[in-house]
C-alpha positions in Angstrom: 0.0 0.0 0.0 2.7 2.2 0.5 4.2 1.8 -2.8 0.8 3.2 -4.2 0.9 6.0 -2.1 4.3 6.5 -2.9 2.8 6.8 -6.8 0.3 8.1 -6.2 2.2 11.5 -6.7 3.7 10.9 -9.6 0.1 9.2 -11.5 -1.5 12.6 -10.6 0.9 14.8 -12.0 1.0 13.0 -15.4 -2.8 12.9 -15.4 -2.4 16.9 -14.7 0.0 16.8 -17.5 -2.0 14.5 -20.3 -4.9 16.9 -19.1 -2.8 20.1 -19.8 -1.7 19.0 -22.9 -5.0 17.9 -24.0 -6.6 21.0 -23.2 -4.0 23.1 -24.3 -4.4 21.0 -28.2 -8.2 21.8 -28.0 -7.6 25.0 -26.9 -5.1 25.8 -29.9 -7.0 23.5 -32.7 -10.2 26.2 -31.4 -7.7 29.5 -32.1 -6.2 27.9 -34.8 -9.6 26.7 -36.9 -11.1 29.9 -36.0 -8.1 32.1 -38.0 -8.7 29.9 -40.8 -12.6 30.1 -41.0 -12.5 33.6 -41.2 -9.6 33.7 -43.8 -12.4 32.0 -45.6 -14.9 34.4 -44.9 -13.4 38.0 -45.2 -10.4 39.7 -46.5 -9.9 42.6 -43.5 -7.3 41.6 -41.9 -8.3 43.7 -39.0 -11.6 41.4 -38.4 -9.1 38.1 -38.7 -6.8 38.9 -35.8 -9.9 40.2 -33.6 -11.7 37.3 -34.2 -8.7 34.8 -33.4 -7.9 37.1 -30.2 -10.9 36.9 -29.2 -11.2 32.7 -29.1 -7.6 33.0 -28.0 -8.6 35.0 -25.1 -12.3 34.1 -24.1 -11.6 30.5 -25.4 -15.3 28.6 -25.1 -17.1 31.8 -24.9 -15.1 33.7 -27.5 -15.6 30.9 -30.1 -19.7 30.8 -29.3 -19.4 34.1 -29.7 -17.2 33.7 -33.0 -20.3 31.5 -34.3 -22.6 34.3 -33.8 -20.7 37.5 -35.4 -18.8 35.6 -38.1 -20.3 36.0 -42.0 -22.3 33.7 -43.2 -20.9 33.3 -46.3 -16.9 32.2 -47.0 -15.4 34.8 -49.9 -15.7 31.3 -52.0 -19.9 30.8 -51.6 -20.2 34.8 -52.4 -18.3 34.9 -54.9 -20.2 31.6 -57.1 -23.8 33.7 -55.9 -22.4 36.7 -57.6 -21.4 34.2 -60.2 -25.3 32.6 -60.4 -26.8 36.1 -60.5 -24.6 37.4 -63.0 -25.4 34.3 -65.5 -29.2 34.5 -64.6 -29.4 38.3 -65.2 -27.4 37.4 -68.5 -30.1 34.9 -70.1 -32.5 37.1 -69.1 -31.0 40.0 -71.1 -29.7 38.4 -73.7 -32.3 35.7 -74.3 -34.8 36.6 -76.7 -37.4 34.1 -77.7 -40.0 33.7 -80.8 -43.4 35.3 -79.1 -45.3 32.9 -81.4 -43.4 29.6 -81.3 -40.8 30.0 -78.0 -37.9 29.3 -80.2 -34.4 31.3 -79.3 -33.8 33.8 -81.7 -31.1 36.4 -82.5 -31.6 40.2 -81.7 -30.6 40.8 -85.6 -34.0 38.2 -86.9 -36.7 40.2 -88.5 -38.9 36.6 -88.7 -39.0 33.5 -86.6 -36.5 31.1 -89.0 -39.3 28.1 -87.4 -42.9 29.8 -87.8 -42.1 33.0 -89.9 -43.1 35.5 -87.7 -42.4 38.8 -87.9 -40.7 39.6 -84.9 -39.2 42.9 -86.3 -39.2 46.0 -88.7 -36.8 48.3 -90.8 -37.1 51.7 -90.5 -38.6 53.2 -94.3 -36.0 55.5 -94.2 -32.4 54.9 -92.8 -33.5 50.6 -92.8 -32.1 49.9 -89.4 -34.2 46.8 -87.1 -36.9 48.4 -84.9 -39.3 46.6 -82.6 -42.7 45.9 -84.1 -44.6 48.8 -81.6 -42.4 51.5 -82.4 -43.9 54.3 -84.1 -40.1 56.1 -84.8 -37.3 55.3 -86.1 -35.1 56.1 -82.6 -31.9 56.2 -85.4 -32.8 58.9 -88.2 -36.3 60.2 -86.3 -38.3 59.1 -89.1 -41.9 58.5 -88.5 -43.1 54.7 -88.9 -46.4 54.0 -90.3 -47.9 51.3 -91.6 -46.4 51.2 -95.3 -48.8 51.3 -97.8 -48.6 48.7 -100.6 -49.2 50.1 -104.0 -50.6 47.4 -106.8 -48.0 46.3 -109.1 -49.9 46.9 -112.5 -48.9 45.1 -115.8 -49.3 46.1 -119.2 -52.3 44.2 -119.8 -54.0 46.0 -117.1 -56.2 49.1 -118.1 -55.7 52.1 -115.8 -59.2 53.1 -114.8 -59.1 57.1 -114.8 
C-alpha cells in the first residue's frame, strides 16, 4: 500500500499533464480553426486577428461568440452567388425568344426562322431593325407608319381614270 501511495504522486501529476496538454491542443486546434474560417470568410485583416484574439482570449465563450458574429458566407460561396446572378441576369437580357413559337432567336432576326413570324421592322427610311410597336425610327427620327402597298400593275391591265 505504501508503494501506491508513494505513486500516487507521480500518477497525478502526469494525469495533470496529459490533461494540460490535452486542453491546451483543443484550446489551440479552437484558435487555430477559428483564423482559418474567417480567412475563408473576409479579406480585413483587421476582423481576422480580432476574431482569433478573441477565441484565443475568451476560449469557449469567445468561439460561441465567433459563431454568432462571423459571416455567413466564406469569400468562395459569395463569390459563385455573384457568379449565379450574373449568368441569370445574362439569359435574361440576352435571351430573346419567338413570341409565337418559344424558339431562341437572335436580336438581328426580322422573322422567326421556325414559324415566320415577324418579330421585327426596318425603319422606311435609314433601314435599321426596330421593334414591331415602335412608331419612330429612334436612329434617323423618321416617322413609322404602316407602309402602304401600292398594286403592281402590268401592261395588260387598263388604268381606270
Amino acid at each position: 500500500m505504501k508503494q501506491l501511495l508513494d505513486l500516487l504522486p507521480q500518477v497525478i501529476t502526469m494525469l495533470v499533464l496529459v490533461t494540460a496538454l490535452f486542453v491546451t491542443s483543443l484550446w489551440l486546434g479552437m484558435v487555430l480553426w477559428v483564423f482559418r474560417d474567417i480567412r475563408s470568410r473576409t479579406r480585413d485583416i483587421v476582423v481576422q486577428i480580432l476574431a482569433t484574439l478573441m477565441v484565443a482570449i475568451l476560449t469557449l465563450p469567445g468561439l460561441i461568440l465567433y459563431y454568432l458574429i462571423r459571416p455567413h458566407e466564406t469569400l468562395a460561396e459569395a463569390y459563385e452567388h455573384a457568379l449565379e446572378q450574373e449568368a441569370l441576369l445574362q439569359a435574361v437580357e440576352e435571351s430573346e425568344v419567338c413570341p409565337s413559337c418559344g424558339a431562341k432567336t437572335r436580336s438581328e432576326f426580322l422573322y422567326c426562322p421556325y414559324c415566320h413570324t415577324q418579330l421585327k421592322k426596318r425603319c422606311t427610311a435609314c433601314g435599321e431593325i426596330l421593334q414591331l410597336d415602335w412608331n419612330i425610327c429612334p436612329y434617323c427620327g423618321a416617322p413609322q407608319g404602316t407602309p402602304v402597298v401600292e398594286p403592281v400593275l402590268t401592261a395588260e391591265e387598263p388604268l381606270e381614270s
